[in-house]
N, C-alpha and C positions, 0 to 999 in steps of 0.2 A: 418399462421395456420398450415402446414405441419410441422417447427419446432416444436411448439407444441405440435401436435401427436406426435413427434417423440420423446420428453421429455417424454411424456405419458407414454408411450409405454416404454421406459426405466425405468421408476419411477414403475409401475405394476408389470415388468418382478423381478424388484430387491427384492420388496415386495413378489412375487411369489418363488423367487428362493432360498431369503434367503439371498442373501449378492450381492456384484458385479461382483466377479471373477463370477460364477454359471450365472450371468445373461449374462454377455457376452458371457460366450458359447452358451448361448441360441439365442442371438442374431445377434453370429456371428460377433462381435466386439470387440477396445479391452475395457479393464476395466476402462481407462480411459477417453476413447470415452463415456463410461455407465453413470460415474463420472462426466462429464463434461454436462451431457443433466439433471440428475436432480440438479445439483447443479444451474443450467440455470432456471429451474422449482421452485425451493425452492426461487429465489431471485424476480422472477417475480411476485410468490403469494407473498409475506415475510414472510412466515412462515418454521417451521422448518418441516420436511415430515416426515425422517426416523431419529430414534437412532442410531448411529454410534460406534462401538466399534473393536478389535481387533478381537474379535471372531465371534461378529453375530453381523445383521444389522436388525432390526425391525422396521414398521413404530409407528410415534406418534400417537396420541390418536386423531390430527386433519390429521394425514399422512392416517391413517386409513378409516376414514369418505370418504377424497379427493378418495384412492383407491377406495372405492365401487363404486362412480361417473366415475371415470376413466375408469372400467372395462364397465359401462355400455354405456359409447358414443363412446369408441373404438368398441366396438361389433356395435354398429347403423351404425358406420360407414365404419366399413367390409361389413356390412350386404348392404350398400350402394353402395361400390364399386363390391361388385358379383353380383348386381342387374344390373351395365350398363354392367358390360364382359360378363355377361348371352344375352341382349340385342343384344352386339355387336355380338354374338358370332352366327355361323348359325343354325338355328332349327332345331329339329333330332329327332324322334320317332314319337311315337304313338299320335295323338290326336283324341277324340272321341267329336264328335257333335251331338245333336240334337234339331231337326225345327218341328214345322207342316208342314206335307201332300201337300198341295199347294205350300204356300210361299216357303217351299223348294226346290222342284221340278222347278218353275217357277223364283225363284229369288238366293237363296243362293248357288243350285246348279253349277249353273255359278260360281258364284264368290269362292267360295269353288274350283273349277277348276282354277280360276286365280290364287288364292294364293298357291296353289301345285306347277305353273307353275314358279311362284316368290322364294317359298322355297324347291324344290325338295327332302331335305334327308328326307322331312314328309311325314306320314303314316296318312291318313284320315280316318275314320270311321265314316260316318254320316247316322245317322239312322234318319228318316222320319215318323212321327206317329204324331195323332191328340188329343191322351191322354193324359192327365196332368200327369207330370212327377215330380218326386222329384230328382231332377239334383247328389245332393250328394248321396243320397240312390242307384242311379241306374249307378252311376260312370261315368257321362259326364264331360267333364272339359269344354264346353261350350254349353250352351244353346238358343235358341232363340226362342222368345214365342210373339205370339200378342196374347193381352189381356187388359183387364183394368188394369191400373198399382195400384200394390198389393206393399206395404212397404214387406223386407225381412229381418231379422238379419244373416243367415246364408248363403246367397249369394249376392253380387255386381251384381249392375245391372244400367247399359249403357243402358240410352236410344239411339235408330237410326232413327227413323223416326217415323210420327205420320201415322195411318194407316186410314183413309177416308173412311165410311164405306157409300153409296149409295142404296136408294130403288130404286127396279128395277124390272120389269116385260118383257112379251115378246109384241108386237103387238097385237098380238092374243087374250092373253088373255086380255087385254082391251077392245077390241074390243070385244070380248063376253062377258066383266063384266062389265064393264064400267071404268073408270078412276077417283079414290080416289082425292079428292080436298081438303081434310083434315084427321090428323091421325084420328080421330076417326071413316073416313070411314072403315079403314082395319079393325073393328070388324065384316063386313059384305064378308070380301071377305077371301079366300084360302092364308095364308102365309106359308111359308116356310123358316124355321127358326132352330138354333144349339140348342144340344142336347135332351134328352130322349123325348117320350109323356109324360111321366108325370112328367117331371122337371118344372122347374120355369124360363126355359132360352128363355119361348113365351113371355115376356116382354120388350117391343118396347118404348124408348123414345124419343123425338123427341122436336126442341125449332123451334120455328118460330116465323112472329113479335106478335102472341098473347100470348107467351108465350111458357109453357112448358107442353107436354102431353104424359102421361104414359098408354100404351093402351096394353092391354090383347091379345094376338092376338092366333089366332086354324089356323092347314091347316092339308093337307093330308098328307106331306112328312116335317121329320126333321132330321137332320144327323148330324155329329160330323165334318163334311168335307164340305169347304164350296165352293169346285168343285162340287161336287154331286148336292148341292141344287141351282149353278149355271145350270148347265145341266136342273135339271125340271124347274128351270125358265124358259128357253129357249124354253122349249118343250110344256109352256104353262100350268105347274102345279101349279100358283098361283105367289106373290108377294115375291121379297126375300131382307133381310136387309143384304149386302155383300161388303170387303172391295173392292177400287176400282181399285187394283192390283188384284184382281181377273176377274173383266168383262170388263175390259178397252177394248180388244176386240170385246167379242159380243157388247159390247156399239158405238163401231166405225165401226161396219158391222151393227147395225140395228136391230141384234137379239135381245137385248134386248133395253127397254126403262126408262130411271130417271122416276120415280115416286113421285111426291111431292117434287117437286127439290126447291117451297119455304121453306121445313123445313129439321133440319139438326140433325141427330144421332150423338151423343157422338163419336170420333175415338177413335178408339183400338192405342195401345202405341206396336209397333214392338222394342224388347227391347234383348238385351242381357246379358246372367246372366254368374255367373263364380263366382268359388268355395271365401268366403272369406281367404285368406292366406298373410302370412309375404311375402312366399319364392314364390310368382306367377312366373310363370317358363315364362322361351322368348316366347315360341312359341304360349302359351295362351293369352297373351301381344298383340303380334304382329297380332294376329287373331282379339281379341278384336277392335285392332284401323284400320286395314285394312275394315273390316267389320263398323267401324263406320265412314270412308272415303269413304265407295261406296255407303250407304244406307240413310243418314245424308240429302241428296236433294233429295230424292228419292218423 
């Protein structure tokens, strides 16, 4: 194979340069090293490549066609070998991140501190926010988002782990409200639930063995942050649908309690996105699979 390219590569150069003498300068060999790699090339296919004359050297009319192939798997495969000495090479600059509010604070941030500690010449920048972000528009070269998984044409997206999303309430407030035995009890009780009042994001699904039930749900508090509406759960401000990297705690203290633990909400897909490119650089690479190494069993 390396002979090969290296026929190749002398066959282009001469096509390029014009004759043999011109392409061994070019390549830093002599003319007859040039000479000997396509004539190697010419007997392999059986075909004749280039016209041969005293003054000038032109390919055929099938020398021609072969060049345009030639130029393009040589370039695939430059473009192959800068992609592993990028790899191998150590990561250096700027990379800019951003998570949601919780998960990031509670989970990436760590691991974001590992991988500084693993590639030290990098420069982190990770911003923390609960707003839906357009990763290109707003110049992140990595992302991470729980949500329902959304197809993308303009970004790669790595799933990491499936995210487990828990109804949950405090003691308290059961005990003052009573305890739901079914979804369509929470059209009677206080939920606490993401985004606006008058969005569409109070819609609650839920499978159990009767099936599947899609219920309307109102409360007093709704927030973009799904720490916040951990908190008024806790404090007894009604029932909340939250993944379970967020209350694995209050759930193992007693603050809070599973709520209809026989029926089960759709998980959110913890996924990470990254710009699509030929030339994806090491250090996004290497975040990419670091990140999908630490959160994959999660």
């Amino acid at each position: 194979m390396m002979d090969r390219l290296e026929q190749m590569r002398a066959f282009t150069q001469v096509v390029v340069s014009g004759g043999f003498a011109a392409a061994a300068r070019e390549l830093g060999v002599s003319r007859s090293a040039v000479s000997k790699l396509v004539i190697a090339l010419e007997n392999h296919l059986g075909v004749q490549l280039l016209h041969r004359s005293t003054r000038v050297v032109s390919p055929t009319e099938t020398g021609l066609a072969f060049y345009e192939r030639c130029v393009e798997m040589l370039a695939t495969w430059e473009e192959a070998e800068r992609s592993v000495m990028q790899l191998q090479a150590e990561p250096k600059g700027k990379l800019r991140v951003n998570a949601p509010m919780t998960f990031g604070a509670m989970h990436l941030a760590p691991a974001i501190a590992d991988f500084m500690v693993q590639y030290p010449d990098l420069r982190v920048q990770l911003t923390l926010n609960d707003r839906f972000i357009d990763p290109i528009e707003e110049g992140f070269d990595v992302t991470v988002r729980i949500a329902e998984p959304q197809p993308t044409s303009s970004l790669l997206v790595q799933p990491l782990a499936p995210a487990e999303r828990l109804l949950c309430a405090s003691p308290a407030y059961l005990k003052n409200h009573g305890t739901p035995t079914h979804p369509i009890d929470l059209r009677d009780h206080s939920c606490l639930y993401y985004g606006h009042i008058a969005s569409q994001h109070n819609v609650w699904t839920f499978t159990g063995a009767d099936g599947e039930h899609t219920i309307s749900v109102q409360g007093s508090l709704c927030s973009n942050n799904g720490e916040a509406l951990m908190h008024g759960a806790i404090r007894g401000l009604g029932i909340a649908l939250l993944p379970r990297f967020i209350i694995d705690e209050p759930l193992r203290s007693g603050a809070l309690a599973i709520v209809l633990p026989d029926y089960r909400s759709p998980d959110l897909a913890i996924e990470v996105l990254y710009p699509v490119s030929r030339h994806l650089s090491s250090k996004i690479r290497l975040l990419v699979d670091f990140l999908h190494a630490r959160f994959r069993l999660m």
